[in-house]
C-alpha positions in Angstrom: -72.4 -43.3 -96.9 -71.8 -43.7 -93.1 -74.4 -42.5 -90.6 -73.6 -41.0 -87.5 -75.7 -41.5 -84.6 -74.2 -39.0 -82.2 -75.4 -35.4 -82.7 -78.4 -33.4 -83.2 -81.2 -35.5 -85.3 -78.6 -38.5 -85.8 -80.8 -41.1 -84.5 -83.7 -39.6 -86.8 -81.4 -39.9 -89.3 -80.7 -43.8 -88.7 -84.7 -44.2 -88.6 -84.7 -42.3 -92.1 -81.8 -45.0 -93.6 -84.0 -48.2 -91.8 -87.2 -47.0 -93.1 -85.5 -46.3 -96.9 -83.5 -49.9 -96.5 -86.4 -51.7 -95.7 -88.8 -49.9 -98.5 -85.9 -50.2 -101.5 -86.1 -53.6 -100.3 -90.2 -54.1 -100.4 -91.5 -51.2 -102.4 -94.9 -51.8 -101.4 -94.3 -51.8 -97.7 -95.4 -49.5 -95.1 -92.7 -48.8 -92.7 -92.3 -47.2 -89.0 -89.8 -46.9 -87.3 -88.7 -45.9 -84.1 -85.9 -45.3 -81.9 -85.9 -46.7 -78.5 -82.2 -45.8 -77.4 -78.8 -45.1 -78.8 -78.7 -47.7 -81.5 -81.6 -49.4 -80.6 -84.7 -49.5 -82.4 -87.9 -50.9 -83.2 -89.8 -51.7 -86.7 -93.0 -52.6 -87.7 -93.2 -53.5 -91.4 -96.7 -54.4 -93.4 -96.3 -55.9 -96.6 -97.8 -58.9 -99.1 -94.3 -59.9 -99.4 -95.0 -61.6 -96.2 -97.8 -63.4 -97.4 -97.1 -67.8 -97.6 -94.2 -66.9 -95.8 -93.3 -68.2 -92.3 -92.3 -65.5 -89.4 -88.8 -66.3 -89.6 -88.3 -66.0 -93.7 -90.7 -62.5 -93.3 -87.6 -61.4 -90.4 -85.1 -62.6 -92.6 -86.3 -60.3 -95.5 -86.0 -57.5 -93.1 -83.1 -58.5 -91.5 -81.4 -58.9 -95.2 -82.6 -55.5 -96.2 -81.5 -53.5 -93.0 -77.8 -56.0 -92.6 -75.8 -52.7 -93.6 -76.9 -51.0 -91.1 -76.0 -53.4 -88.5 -72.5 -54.7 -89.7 -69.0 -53.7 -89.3 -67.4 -51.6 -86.2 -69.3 -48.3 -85.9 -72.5 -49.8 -87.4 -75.3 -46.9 -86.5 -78.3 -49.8 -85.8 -76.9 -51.4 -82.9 -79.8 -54.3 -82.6 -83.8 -54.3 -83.2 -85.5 -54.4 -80.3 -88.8 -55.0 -81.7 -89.9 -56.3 -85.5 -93.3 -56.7 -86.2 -93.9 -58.0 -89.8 -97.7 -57.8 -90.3 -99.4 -59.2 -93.9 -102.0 -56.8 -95.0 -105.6 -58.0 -94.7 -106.6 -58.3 -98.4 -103.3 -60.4 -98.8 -104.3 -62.8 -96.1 -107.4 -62.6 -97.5 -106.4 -63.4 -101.0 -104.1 -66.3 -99.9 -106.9 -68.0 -98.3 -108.7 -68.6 -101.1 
């Protein structure tokens, strides 16, 4: 399914595909996303799955999940300007102990 990012609501429409990417990929995650310029755009992902990990294997779980989105000549998701992987208190919490 190719998305478009020219047009009326196409760059909402890329948010939509990072944000369902990224939560097929870590069902328990919360997700927001947002668009900081024509294929550009910025994530902030809070999940255990990041728990143990270090920050680069927690990017790389986000970069794996969002890759088709970034890959091949008209890719929609140009680059990520921001990623923000953030482990949820009671998983920090839990690890600790």
């Amino acid at each position: 399914m190719p998305i478009q990012i020219a047009g009326p609501g196409g760059a909402l429409e890329v948010q939509a595909a990072l944000d369902e990417a990224v939560s097929q990929a870590m069902p328990e995650a919360e997700v927001e996303v947002t668009a900081a310029g024509p294929g550009h755009f910025e994530l902030r992902v809070t999940s255990t799955a990041f728990a143990g990990k270090t920050r680069v294997r927690q990017q790389q779980l986000v970069y794996g999940a969002i890759a088709h989105l970034m890959s091949g000549p008209n890719a929609p998701v140009h680059a990520i300007d921001r990623l923000e992987c953030i482990i949820p208190k009671s998983a920090s919490k839990a690890e600790s102990r």
